[in-house]
C-alpha positions, -999 to 999 in steps of 0.1 A, spaced: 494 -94 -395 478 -125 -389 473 -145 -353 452 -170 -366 430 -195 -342 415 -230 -352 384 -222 -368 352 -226 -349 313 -235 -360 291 -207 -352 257 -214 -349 233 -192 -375 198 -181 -363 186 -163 -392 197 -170 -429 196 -155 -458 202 -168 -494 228 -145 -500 261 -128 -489 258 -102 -453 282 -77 -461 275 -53 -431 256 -48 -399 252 -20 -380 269 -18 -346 254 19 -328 224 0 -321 211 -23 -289 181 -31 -303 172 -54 -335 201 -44 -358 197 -37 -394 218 -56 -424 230 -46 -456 227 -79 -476 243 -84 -510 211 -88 -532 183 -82 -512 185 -49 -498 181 -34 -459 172 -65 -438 165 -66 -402 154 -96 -377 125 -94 -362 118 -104 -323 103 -138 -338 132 -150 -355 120 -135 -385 136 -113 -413 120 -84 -423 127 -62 -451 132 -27 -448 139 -11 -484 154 -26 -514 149 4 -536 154 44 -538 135 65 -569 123 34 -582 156 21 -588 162 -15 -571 193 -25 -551 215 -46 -568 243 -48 -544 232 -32 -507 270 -32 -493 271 -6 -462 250 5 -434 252 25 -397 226 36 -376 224 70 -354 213 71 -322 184 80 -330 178 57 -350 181 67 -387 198 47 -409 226 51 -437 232 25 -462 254 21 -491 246 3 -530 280 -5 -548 261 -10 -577 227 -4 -594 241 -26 -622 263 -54 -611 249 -80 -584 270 -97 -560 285 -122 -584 295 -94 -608 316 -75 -582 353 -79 -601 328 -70 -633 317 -37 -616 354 -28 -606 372 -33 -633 348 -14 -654 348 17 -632 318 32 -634 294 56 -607 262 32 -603 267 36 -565 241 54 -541 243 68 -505 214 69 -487 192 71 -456 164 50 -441 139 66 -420 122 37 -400 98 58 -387 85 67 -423 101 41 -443 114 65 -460 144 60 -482 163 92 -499 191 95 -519 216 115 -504 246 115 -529 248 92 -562 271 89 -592 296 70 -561 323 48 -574 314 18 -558 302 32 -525 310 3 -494 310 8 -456 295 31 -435 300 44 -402 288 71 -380 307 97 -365 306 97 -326 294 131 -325 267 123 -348 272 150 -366 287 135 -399 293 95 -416 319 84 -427 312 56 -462 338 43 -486 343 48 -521 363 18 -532 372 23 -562 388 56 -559 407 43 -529 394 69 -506 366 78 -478 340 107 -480 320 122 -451 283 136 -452 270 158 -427 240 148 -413 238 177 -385 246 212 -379 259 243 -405 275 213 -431 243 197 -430 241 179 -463 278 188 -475 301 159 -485 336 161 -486 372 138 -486 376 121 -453 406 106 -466 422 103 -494 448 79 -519 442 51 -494 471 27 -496 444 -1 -507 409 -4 -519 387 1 -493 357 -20 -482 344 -18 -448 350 8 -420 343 11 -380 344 31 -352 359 14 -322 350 36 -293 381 49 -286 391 73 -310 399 57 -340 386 45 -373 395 9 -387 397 5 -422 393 -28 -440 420 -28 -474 402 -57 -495 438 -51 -513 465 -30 -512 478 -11 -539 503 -29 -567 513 -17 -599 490 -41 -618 464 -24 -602 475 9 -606 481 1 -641 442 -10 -642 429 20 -627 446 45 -654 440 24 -688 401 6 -690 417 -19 -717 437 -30 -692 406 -34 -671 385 -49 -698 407 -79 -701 410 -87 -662 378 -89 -661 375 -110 -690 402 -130 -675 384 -129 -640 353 -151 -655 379 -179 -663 405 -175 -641 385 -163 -607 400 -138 -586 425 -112 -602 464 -118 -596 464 -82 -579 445 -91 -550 468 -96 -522 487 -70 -496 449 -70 -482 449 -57 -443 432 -25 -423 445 9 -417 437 30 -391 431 68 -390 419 91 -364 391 113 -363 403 140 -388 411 110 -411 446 110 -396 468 72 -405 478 56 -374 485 23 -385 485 0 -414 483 -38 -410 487 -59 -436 500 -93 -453 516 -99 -486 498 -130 -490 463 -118 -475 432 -113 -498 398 -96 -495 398 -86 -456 365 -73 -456 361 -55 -418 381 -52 -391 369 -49 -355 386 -38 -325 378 -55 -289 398 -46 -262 433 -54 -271 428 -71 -304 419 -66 -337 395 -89 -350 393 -100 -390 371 -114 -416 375 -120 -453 354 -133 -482 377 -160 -493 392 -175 -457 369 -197 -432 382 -180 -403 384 -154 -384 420 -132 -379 430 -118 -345 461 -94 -339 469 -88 -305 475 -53 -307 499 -47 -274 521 -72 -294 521 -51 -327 517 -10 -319 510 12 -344 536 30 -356 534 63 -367 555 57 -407 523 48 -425 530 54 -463 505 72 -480 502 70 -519 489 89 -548 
């Protein structure tokens, strides 16, 4: 998968003091930021960062992961976790429990609402073209649900898709039809062996404390699925590990991951998709 360039220094203007894990893209204008353990962050004209929610029903972000913004402006954001921080991530897997929240932001009223909660580990977010639905991750149920923010389905979720062929993290729209799905890691049978027995899961995340990351984690890439939730194409590497977004421009894929200090591009005239993806249950 992997067409790797020499890495580069990129010049920061605004920092934070903790990990950005997503920024919107359907927006010209200042764009908003999910970051890790401070919430729905934005930067201001001035250089500035500015704060736009860290809470919903008096319960406090713990780990802001996903966000998108309409058109019009409203925003949708994702918390994995109103239990487990940033550094508690493997914790917050492996013990598989719905402390995730989906909501909107309403910049206009700074309004935050909670649209659907008890989410396994909700993650990325994006907006459908149309407007008329988003797409967010749940990660640990290896699948992708979609809310309706417009017309008769208005407030209905349902599966986008489903039995993902990896964990899901990220997700984006590339302007042209399609979908990209970031696999923080694909699916192996120690995994699937920690998903069906928690004692199993207990002790690799004891193990994770010590050891750091899981042996599991590896088969990481992005898939791609149509409109409907269709796969496309899958694009991944054995020895790959916790690809966190993938971006389409023009002709290539573009990359990132939590653990490597570069950025991945695939020329994708060199590698079609092909139309075999494997799904699993």
């Amino acid at each position: 998968m992997t067409t790797l360039g020499d890495p580069r220094r990129v010049r920061g203007h605004n920092t934070t003091t903790t990990a950005t894990f997503c920024i919107a893209s359907q927006t010209a204008g200042p764009r908003p930021a999910a970051i890790a353990d401070e919430g729905l962050l934005r930067a201001t004209g001035d250089g500035k960062i500015e704060v736009l929610t860290n809470e919903a029903e008096g319960v406090e972000f713990r780990l802001t992961d996903g966000v998108d913004i309409t058109v019009e402006g409203m925003i949708y954001v994702t918390d994995a976790s109103s239990k487990h921080n940033l550094h508690e991530g493997i914790q917050g897997l492996m013990e598989g429990r719905p402390y995730g929240r989906f909501m909107s932001y309403d910049p206009s009223t700074k309004h935050t609402e909670v649209l659907v909660r008890d989410l396994y580990y909700p993650n990325g977010v994006a907006v459908s073209p149309d407007q008329q639905f988003v797409v967010f991750c749940e990660t640990i149920m290896r699948r992708c649900k979609r809310y309706y923010v417009q017309g008769e389905k208005k407030g209905y979720v349902d599966i986008f898709i489903d039995n993902l062929p990896g964990i899901p993290d990220n997700i984006r729209y590339d302007g042209e039809g399609q979908y990209w799905i970031a696999l923080a890691w694909g699916t192996t049978f120690s995994f699937d062996l920690a998903q069906r027995y928690p004692f199993i899961r207990k002790v690799m995340a004891i193990m994770e404390k010590y050891t750091g990351k899981p042996h599991f984690q590896k088969y990481s890439g992005v898939l791609a699925v149509d409109l409907e939730g269709q796969p496309h194409a899958h694009y991944y590497d054995p020895a790959l590990s916790l690809i966190t977004g993938g971006t389409k421009i023009g002709d290539h894929l573009y990359c990132g991951s939590l653990l490597e200090p570069y950025i991945i591009r695939l020329n994708l005239t060199q590698h079609p998709a092909v139309s075999n993806v494997v799904m699993r249950s």
